[in-house]
C-alpha positions in Angstrom: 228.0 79.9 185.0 228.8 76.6 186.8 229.2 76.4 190.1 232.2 74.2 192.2 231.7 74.1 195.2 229.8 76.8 196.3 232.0 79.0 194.3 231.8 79.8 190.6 234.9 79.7 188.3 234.5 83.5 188.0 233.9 83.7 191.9 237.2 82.0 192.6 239.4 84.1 190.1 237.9 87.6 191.3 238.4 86.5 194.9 242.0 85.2 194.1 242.4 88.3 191.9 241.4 90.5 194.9 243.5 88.6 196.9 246.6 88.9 195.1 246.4 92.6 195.0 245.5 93.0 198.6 248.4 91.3 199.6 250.8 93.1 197.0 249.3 96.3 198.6 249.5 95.5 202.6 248.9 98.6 204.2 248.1 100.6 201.9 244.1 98.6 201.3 241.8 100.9 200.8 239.0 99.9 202.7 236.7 98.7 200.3 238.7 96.0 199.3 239.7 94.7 203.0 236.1 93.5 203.0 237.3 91.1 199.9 240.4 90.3 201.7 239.1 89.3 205.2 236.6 87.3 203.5 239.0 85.4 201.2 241.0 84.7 204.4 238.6 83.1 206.0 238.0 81.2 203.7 241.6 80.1 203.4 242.2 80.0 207.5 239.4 77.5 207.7 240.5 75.3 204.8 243.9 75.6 206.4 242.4 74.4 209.8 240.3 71.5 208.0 242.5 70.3 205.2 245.8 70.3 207.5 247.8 72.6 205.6 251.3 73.0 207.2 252.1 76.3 206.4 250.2 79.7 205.9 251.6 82.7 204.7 252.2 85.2 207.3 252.2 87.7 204.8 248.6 87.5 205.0 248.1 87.3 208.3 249.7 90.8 208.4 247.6 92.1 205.6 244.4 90.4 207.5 244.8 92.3 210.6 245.9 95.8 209.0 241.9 95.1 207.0 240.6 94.5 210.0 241.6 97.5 212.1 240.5 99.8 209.4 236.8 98.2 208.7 233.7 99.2 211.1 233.0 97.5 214.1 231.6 94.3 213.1 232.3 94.0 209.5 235.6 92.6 209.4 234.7 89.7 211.5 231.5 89.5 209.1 233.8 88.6 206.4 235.7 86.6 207.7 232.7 84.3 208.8 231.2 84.1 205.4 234.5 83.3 204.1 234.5 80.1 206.5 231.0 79.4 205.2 232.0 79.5 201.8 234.8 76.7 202.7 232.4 74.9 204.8 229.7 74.7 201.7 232.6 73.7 198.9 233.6 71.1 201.2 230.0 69.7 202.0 229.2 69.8 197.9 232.4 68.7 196.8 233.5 66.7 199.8 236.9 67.8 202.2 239.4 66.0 200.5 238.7 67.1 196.8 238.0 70.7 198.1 241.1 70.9 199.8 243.2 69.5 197.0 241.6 72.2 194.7 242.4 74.8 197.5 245.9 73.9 197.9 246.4 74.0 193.7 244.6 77.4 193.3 246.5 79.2 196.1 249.8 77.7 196.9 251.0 81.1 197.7 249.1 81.1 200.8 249.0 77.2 201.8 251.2 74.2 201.6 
């Protein structure tokens, strides 16, 4: 399987996948998926810092914290970190601009 980015094709649609469903499910995540979520947004949250994205959906914001709360000490923040570093490698393979192009055509229910 080819890489992008740091992220395999596969990679991306499982994380979007899993992101799509946490966010259909906010507050009801069972816990073993908020580990997914928090990851995915942190991965999104930093390419929304660096690629200057306008808008970000609160929806997940909300759906971020209610994960958070219900993750052990230390885990949440964890995933949230690798997430970042996930962006941070995509965009030092790829380069910023074409990473956050691809990010913003891969989850435009989340940035703009």
């Amino acid at each position: 399987m080819a890489r992008q980015g740091g992220v395999s094709p596969d990679g991306m649609r499982t994380l979007a996948l899993s992101f799509a469903l946490t966010v259909g499910l906010a507050g009801q995540t069972p816990a073993r998926d908020c580990e997914a979520m928090l990851q995915m947004h942190g991965f999104l949250r930093r390419a929304a810092n660096q690629c200057a994205f306008e808008r970000y959906n609160p929806s997940i914001v909300d759906a971020a914290r209610q994960c958070f709360d219900d993750l052990a000490p230390g885990v949440g923040a964890r995933a949230m970190y690798a997430g970042a570093d996930e962006f941070e490698r995509m965009a030092s393979l790829r380069g910023k601009h074409p990473a956050c192009a691809d990010i913003g055509r891969r989850f435009p229910m989340v940035v703009r």
